[in-house]
MARKEKE-765711 format. One line per field, with one value per atom (N, C-alpha, C): x, y, z; residue number from 1; residue in three letters. Coordinates in steps of 0.02 Angstrom, whole numbers, plus 50000, padded with zeros to 5 digits. Layout:
REM MARKEKE-765711
x = [X;...]
y = [Y;...]
z = [Z;...]
nr = [NUM;...]
rest = [ala;...]
This chain:
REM MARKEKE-765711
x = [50102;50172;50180;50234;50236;50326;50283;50374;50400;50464;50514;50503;50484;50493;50524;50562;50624;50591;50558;50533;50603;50639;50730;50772;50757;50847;50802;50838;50839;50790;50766;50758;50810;50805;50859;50854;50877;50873;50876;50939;50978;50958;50879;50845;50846;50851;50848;50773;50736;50663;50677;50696;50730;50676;50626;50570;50606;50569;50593;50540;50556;50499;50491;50453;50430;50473;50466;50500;50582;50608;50653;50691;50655;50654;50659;50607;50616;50678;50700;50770;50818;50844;50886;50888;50821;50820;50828;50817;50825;50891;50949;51032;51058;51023;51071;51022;50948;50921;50944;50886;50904;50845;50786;50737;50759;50773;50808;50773;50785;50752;50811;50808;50875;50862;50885;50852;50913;50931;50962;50950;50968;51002;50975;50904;50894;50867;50931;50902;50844;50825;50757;50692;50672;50617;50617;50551;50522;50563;50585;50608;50698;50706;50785;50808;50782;50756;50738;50744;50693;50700;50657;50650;50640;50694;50706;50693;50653;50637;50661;50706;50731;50740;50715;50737;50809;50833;50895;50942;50931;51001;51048;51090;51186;51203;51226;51276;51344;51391;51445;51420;51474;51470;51449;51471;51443;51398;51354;51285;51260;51271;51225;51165;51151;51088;51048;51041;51002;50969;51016;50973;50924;50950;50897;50850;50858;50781;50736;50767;50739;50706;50748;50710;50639;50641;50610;50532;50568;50517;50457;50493;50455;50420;50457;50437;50442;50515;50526;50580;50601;50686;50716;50786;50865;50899;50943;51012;51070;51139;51173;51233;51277;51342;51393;51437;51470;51543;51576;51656;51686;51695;51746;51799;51816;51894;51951;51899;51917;51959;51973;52009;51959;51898;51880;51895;51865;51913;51829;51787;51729;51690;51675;51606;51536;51513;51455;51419;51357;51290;51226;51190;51125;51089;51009;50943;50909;50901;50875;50796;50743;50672;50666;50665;50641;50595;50563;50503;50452;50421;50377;50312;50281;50217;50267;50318;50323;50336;50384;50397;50317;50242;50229;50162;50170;50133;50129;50232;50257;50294;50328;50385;50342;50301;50286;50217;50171;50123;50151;50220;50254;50279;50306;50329;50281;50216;50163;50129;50123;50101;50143;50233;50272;50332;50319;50351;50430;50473;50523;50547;50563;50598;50644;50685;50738;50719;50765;50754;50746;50767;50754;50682;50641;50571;50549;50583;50581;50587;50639;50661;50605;50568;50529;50434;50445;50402;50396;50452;50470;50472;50486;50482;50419;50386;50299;50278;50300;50289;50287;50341;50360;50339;50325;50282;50221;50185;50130;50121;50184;50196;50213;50248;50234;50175;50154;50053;50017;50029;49991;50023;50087;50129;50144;50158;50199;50261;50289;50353;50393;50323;50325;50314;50324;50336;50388;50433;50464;50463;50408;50384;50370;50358;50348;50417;50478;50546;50558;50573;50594;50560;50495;50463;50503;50509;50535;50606;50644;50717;50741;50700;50694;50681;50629;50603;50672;50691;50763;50811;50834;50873;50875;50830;50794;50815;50809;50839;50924;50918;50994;51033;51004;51051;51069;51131;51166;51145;51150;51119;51193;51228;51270;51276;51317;51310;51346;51312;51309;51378]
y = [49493;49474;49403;49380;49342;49297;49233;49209;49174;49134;49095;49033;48980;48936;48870;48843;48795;48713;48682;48628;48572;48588;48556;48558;48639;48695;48698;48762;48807;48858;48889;48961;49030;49053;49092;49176;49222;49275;49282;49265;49279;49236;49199;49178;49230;49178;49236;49280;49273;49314;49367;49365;49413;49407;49375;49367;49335;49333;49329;49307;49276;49239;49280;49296;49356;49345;49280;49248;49261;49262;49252;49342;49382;49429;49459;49424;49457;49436;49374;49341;49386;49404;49445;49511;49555;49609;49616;49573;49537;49556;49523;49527;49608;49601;49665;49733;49729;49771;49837;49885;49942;49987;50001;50050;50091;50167;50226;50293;50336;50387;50446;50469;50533;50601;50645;50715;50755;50787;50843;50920;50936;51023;51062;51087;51106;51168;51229;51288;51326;51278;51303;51284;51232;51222;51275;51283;51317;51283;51230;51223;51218;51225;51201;51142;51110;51021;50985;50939;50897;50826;50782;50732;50668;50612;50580;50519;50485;50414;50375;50303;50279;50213;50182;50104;50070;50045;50038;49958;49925;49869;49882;49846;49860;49787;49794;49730;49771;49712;49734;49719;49759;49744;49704;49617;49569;49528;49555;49550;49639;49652;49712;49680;49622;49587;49565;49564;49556;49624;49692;49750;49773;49742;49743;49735;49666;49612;49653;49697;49697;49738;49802;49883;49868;49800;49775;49755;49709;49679;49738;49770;49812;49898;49884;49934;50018;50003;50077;50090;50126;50166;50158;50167;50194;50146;50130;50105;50146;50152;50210;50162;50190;50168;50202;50162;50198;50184;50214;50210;50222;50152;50147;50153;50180;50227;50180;50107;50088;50040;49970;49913;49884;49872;49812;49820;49768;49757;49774;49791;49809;49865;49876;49942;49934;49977;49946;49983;49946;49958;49961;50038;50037;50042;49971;50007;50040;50109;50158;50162;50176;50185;50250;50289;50367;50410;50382;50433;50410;50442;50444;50383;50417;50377;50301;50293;50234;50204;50212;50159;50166;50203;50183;50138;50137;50109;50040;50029;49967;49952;49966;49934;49912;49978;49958;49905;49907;49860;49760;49777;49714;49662;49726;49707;49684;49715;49718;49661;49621;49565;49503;49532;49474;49476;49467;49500;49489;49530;49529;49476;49418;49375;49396;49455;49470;49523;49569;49604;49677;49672;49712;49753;49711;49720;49763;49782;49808;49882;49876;49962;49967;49918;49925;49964;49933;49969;50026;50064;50125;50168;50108;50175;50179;50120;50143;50192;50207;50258;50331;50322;50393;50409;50370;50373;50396;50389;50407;50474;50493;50557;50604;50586;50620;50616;50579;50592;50639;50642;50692;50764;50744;50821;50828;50785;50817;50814;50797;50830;50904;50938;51001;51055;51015;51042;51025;51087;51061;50986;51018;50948;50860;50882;50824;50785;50845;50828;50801;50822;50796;50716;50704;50648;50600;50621;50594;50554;50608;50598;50553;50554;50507;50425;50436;50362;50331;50386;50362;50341;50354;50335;50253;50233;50174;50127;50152;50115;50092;50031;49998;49989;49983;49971;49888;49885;49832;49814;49755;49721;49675;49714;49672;49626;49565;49472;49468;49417;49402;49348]
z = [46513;46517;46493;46452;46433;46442;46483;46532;46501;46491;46461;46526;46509;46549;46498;46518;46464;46508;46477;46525;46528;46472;46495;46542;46534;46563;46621;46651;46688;46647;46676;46668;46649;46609;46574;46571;46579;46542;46487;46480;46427;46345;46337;46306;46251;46165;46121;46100;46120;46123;46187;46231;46260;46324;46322;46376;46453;46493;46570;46578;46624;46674;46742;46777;46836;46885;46911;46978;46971;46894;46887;46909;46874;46886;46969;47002;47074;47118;47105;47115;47085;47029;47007;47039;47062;47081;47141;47167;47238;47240;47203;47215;47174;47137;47074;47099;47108;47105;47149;47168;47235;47179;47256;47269;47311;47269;47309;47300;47358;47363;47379;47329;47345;47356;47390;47385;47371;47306;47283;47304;47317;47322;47236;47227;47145;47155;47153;47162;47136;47080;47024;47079;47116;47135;47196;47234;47273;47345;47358;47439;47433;47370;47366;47348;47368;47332;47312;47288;47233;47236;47268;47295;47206;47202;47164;47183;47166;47173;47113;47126;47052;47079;47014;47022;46974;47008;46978;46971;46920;46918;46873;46904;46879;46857;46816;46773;46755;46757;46713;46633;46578;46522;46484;46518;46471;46499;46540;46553;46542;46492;46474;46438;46416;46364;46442;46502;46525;46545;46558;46564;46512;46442;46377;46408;46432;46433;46477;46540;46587;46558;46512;46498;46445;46408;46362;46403;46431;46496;46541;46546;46572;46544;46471;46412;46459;46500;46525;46519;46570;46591;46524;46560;46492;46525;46501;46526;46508;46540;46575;46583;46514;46542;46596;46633;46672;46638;46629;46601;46675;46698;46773;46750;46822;46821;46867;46909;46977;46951;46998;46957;46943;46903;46876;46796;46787;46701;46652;46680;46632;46649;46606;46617;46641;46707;46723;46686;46691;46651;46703;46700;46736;46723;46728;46688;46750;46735;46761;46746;46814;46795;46832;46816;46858;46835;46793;46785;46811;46837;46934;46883;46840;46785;46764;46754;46746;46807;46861;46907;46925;46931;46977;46915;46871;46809;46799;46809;46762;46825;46873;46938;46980;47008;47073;47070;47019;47011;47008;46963;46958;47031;47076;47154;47172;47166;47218;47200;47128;47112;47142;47122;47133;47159;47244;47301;47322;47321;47349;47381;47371;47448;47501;47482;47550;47569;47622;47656;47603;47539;47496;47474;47503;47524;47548;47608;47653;47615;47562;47543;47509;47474;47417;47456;47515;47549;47550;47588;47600;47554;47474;47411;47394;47401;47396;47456;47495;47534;47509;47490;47470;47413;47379;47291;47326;47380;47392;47420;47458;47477;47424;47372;47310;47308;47263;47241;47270;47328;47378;47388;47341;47332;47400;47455;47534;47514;47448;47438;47418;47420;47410;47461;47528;47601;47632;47680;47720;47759;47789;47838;47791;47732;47690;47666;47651;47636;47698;47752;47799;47820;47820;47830;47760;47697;47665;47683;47701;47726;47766;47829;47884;47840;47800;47796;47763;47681;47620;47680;47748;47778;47819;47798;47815;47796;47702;47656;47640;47609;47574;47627;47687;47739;47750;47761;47756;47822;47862;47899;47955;47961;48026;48014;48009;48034;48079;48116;48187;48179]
nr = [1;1;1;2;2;2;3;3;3;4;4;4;5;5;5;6;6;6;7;7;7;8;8;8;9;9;9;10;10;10;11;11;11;12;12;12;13;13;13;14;14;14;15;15;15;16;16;16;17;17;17;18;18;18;19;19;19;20;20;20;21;21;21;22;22;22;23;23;23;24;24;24;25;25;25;26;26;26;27;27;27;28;28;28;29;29;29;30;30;30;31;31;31;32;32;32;33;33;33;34;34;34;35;35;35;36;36;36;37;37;37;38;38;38;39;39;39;40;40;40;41;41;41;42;42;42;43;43;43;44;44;44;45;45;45;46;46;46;47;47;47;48;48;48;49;49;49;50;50;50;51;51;51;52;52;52;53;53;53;54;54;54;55;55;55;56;56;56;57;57;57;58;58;58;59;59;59;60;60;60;61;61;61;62;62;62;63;63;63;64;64;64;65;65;65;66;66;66;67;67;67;68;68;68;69;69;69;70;70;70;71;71;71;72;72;72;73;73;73;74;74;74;75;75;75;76;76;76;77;77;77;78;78;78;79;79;79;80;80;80;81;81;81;82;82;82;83;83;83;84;84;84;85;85;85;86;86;86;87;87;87;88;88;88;89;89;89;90;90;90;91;91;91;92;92;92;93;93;93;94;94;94;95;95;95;96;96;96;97;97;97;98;98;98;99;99;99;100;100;100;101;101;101;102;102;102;103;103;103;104;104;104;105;105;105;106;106;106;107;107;107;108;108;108;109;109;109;110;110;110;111;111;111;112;112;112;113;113;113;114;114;114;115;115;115;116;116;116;117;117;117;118;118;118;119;119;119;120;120;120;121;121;121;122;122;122;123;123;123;124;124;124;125;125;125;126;126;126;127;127;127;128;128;128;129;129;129;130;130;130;131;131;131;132;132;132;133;133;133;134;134;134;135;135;135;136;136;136;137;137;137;138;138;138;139;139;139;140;140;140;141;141;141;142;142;142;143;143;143;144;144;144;145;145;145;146;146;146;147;147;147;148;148;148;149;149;149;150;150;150;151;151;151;152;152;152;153;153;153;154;154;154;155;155;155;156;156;156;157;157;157;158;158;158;159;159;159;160;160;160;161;161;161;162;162;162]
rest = [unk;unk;unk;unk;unk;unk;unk;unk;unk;unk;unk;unk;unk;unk;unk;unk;unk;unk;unk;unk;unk;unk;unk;unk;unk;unk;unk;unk;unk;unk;unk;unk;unk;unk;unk;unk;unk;unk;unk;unk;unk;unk;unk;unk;unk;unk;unk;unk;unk;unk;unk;unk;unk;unk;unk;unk;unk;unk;unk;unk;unk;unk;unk;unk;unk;unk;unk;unk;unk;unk;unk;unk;unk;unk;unk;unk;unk;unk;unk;unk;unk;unk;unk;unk;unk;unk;unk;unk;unk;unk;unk;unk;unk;unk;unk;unk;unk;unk;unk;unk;unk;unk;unk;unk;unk;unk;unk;unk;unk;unk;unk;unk;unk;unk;unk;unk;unk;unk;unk;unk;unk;unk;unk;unk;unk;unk;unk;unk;unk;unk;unk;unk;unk;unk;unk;unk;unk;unk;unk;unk;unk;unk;unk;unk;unk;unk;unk;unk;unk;unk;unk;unk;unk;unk;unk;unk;unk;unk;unk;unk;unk;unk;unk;unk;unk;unk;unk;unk;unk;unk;unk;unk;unk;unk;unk;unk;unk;unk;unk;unk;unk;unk;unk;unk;unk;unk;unk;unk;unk;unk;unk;unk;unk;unk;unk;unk;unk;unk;unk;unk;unk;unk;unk;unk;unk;unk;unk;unk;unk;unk;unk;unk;unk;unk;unk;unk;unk;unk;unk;unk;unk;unk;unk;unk;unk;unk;unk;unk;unk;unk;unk;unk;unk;unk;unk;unk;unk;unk;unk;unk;unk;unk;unk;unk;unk;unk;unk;unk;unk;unk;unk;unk;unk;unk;unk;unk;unk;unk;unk;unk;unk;unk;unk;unk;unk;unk;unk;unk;unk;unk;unk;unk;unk;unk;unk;unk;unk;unk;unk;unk;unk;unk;unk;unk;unk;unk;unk;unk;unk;unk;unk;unk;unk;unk;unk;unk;unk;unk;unk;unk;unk;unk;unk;unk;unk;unk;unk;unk;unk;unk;unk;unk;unk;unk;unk;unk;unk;unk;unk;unk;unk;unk;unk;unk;unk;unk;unk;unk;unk;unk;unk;unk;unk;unk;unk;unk;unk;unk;unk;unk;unk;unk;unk;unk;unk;unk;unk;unk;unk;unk;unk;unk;unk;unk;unk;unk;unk;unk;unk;unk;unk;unk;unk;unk;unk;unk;unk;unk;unk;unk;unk;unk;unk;unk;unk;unk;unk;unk;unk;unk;unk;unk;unk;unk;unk;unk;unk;unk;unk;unk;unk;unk;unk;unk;unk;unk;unk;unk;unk;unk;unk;unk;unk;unk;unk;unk;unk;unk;unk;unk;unk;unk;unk;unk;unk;unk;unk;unk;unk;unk;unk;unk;unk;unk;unk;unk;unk;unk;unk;unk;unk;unk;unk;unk;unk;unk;unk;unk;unk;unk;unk;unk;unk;unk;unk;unk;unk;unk;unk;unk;unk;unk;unk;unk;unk;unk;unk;unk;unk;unk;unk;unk;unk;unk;unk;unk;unk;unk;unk;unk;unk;unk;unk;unk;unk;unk;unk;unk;unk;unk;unk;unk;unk;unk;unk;unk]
């Protein structure tokens, strides 16, 4: 990996080589990011369901050149426009990682080197959890979906202030 460090500026994304610096990265994913575990209803598989693990950041439109960097950066996922319907005045943009060989190749080795600072961590745990319960295929049991289920409920939970 190769980082952008500006011994002037700041530290940048949006640098024209398109490179990132790591730290900078776990800060961003930190705010924009989300490690999620979804389970669909897929009448084709054997239990009815099909357990989806995905890593995911969102920009609006004109920070779409940092989801470049990121999909670049990490030589995976797609990015995924959304044509909002709501009141904001731009289109969001998602770089998407869901194929099981890359998040656990290129994401989860990256976390595991260069750790989460917030409670976001916490989800990132839980999705290494369940990446492992895949591997071992307990997502291809009742009892394995369900252990799954329990944990995805764990996750992206907003936190009360006192």
């Amino acid at each position: 990996m190769e980082c952008f460090i500006s011994s002037n500026n700041q530290t940048r994304a949006d640098n024209q080589q398109g490179r990132l610096d790591p730290w900078w990265i776990v800060g961003f994913v930190d705010g924009e990011g989300c490690f999620s575990v979804s389970i669909f209803s897929n009448k084709t598989t054997k239990l009815g369901v099909q357990v989806f693990p995905e890593f995911v950041v969102t920009q609006g439109a004109k920070s779409l050149q940092v989801l470049e960097n990121l999909q670049s950066f990490f030589g995976c996922g797609k990015i995924y426009e959304n044509n909002r319907t709501d009141n904001h005045r731009e289109n969001l943009y998602r770089y998407c990682v869901r194929s099981i060989d890359d998040i656990t190749t290129a994401i989860v080795p990256f976390f595991e080197t260069h750790p989460l600072m917030t409670a976001k961590n916490h989800d990132f745990v839980i999705f290494c959890q369940v990446l492992d319960m895949i591997r071992q295929k307990r997502h291809l049991s009742k009892n394995g979906v369900e252990e799954i289920r329990m944990l995805a409920a764990n996750m992206n939970r907003r936190k009360a202030r006192a």
